[in-house]
N, C-alpha and C positions, 0 to 999 in steps of 0.2 A: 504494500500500500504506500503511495504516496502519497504530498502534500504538494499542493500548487496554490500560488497568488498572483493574483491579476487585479490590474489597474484599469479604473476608467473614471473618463470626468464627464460626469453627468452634462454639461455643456454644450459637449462637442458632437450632440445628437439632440440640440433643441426639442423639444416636441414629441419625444419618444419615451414611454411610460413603463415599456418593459424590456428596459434596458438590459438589465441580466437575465432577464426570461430567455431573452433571445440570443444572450452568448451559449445558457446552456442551455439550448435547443441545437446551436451551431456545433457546439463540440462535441452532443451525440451523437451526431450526425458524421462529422468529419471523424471522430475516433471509432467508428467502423469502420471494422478489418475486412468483413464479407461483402457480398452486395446481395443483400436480402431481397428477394423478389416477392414477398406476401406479407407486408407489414402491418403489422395495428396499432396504433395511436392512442392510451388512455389517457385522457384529459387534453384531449388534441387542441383545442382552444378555437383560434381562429387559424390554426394552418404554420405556424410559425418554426415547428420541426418538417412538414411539408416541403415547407419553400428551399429548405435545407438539401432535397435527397435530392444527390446528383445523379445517380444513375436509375435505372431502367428499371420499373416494377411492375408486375403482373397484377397486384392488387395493395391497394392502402387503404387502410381501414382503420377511421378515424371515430373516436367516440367522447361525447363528452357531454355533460349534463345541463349545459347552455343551450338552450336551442337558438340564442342570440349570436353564441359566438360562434354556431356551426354554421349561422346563416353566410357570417363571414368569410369560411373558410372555403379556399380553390374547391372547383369543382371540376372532374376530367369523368372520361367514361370508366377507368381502371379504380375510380374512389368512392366509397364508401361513407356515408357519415352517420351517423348511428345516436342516437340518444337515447343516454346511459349514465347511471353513478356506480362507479366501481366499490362505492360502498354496499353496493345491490347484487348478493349470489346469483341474484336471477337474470343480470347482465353475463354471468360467465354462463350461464344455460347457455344464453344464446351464443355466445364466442365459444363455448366447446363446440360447435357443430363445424366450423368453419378452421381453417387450417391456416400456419403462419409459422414463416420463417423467423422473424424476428419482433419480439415487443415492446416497444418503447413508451417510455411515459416523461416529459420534463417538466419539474416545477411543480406538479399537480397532488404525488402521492403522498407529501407530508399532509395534506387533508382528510387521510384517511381517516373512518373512524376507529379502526383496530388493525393496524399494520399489520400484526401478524399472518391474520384473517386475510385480508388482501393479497398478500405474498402468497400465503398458500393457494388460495385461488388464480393467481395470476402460474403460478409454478405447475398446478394441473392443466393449463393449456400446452404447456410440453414445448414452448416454445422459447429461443436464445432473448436474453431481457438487458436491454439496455434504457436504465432508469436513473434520474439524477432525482435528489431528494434535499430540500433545504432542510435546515438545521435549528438549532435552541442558538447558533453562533452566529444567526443570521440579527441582526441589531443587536450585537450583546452588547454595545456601551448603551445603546437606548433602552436599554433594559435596567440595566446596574443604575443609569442615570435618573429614571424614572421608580427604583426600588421596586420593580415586579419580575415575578418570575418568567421565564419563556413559554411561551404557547408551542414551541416544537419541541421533539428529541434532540437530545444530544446525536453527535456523529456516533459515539462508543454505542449508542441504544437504536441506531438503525441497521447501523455494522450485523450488532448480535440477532438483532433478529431477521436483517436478511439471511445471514450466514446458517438459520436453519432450514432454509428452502432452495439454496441458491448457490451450486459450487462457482463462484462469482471472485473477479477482483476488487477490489475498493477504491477511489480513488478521493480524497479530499480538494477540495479548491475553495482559498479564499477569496472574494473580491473585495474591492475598494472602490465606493463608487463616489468622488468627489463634487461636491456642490461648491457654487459662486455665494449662496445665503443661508442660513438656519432655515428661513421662511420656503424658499425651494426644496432645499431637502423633506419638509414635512410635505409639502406639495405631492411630492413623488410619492412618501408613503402614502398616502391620501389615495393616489390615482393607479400606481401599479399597480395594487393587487398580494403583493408581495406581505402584506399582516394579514391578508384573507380575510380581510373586512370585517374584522374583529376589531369592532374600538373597544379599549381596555381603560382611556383615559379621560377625563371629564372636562371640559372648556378650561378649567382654572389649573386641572392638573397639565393638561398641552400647552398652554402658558409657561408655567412654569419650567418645563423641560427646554422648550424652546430658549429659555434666558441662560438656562444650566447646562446642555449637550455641550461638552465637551470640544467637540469633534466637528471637522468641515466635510466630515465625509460619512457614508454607513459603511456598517460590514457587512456582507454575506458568505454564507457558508454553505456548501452544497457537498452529498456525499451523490459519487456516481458509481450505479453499481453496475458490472456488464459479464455474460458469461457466453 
């Protein structure tokens, strides 16, 4: 297992709200070794691991429990869109029937409601899984700074429970993602998507953090697992 850090400045992409959604979309993508020709998609979004695969597939099969953001997502005759919450066994009813080379998920499965549960249903479709999963190290000084605990796992608590369903590598990646204001960085959290649209903090307590963050940047942390 290793460890990686990566930089970006939030700036240098005006206008773009899923700034690290979409590097790790790109790097599941680019760090395939195969060229999987019968793909599935959980938590496909609006197409943003999609737009990533460069070669040739026979089928992509995307699912996600937006039907907003599927409405969004590329449409060709080899694709599939599906509406589905992979918190729902009765979503892998239906995906047991259908066959695939490889299945990816980015950004999505720390929303699980029982990981374990989802691993293993993901692990009976008998298919190669290439998944990135955010972390409890994703805002950890906005956390420390604000005195609350994380809403995600630790990397060490997604590691172990992949590691029972998955002869799998691990890989860690930190990002850095720098802002120009205090006031833009909460913006982004706002808009990205990335707290999962969990407010945890009340007008006077976001105030206050905003006076106190430390930091001209956030963290994130992503554990990518692939076999």
């Amino acid at each position: 297992m290793r460890v990686l850090e990566e930089f970006s400045r939030y700036a240098a992409q005006y206008g773009e709200h899923n700034v690290i959604q979409a590097k790790v979309a790109q790097k599941l993508a680019t760090d395939t070794q195969d060229t999987p020709r019968k793909i599935l998609d959980l938590g496909c979004g609006n197409g943003t691991l999609f737009s990533h695969i460069d070669w040739e597939v026979d089928t992509f099969t995307g699912v996600d429990f937006s039907e907003s953001m599927l409405s969004h997502h590329p449409h060709a005759s080899n694709v599939t869109l599906m509406l589905g919450d992979f918190n729902d066994p009765t979503l892998f009813e239906q995906l047991s029937a259908m066959s695939f080379d490889r299945l990816y998920s980015a950004s999505a499965l720390q929303w699980a409601n029982d990981l374990d549960t989802v691993f293993k249903l993901i692990h009976a479709l008998h298919s190669c899984v290439s998944l990135a999963i955010f972390t409890s190290g994703t805002f950890k000084t906005l956390y420390e700074t604000a005195g609350l605990f994380p809403i995600l796992k630790s990397s060490d608590e997604v590691i172990e429970i992949a590691s029972r369903h998955f002869d799998a590598q691990f890989e860690i990646v930190r990002y850095v993602l720098e802002f120009d204001t205090v006031r833009e960085m909460f913006r982004y959290i706002k808009r990205s998507g990335v707290s999962g649209g969990r407010r945890v903090l009340d007008v006077a307590q976001m105030k206050a953090l905003m006076r106190n963050y430390p930091l001209n940047y956030l963290e994130f942390e992503v554990v990518f697992i692939t076999s």
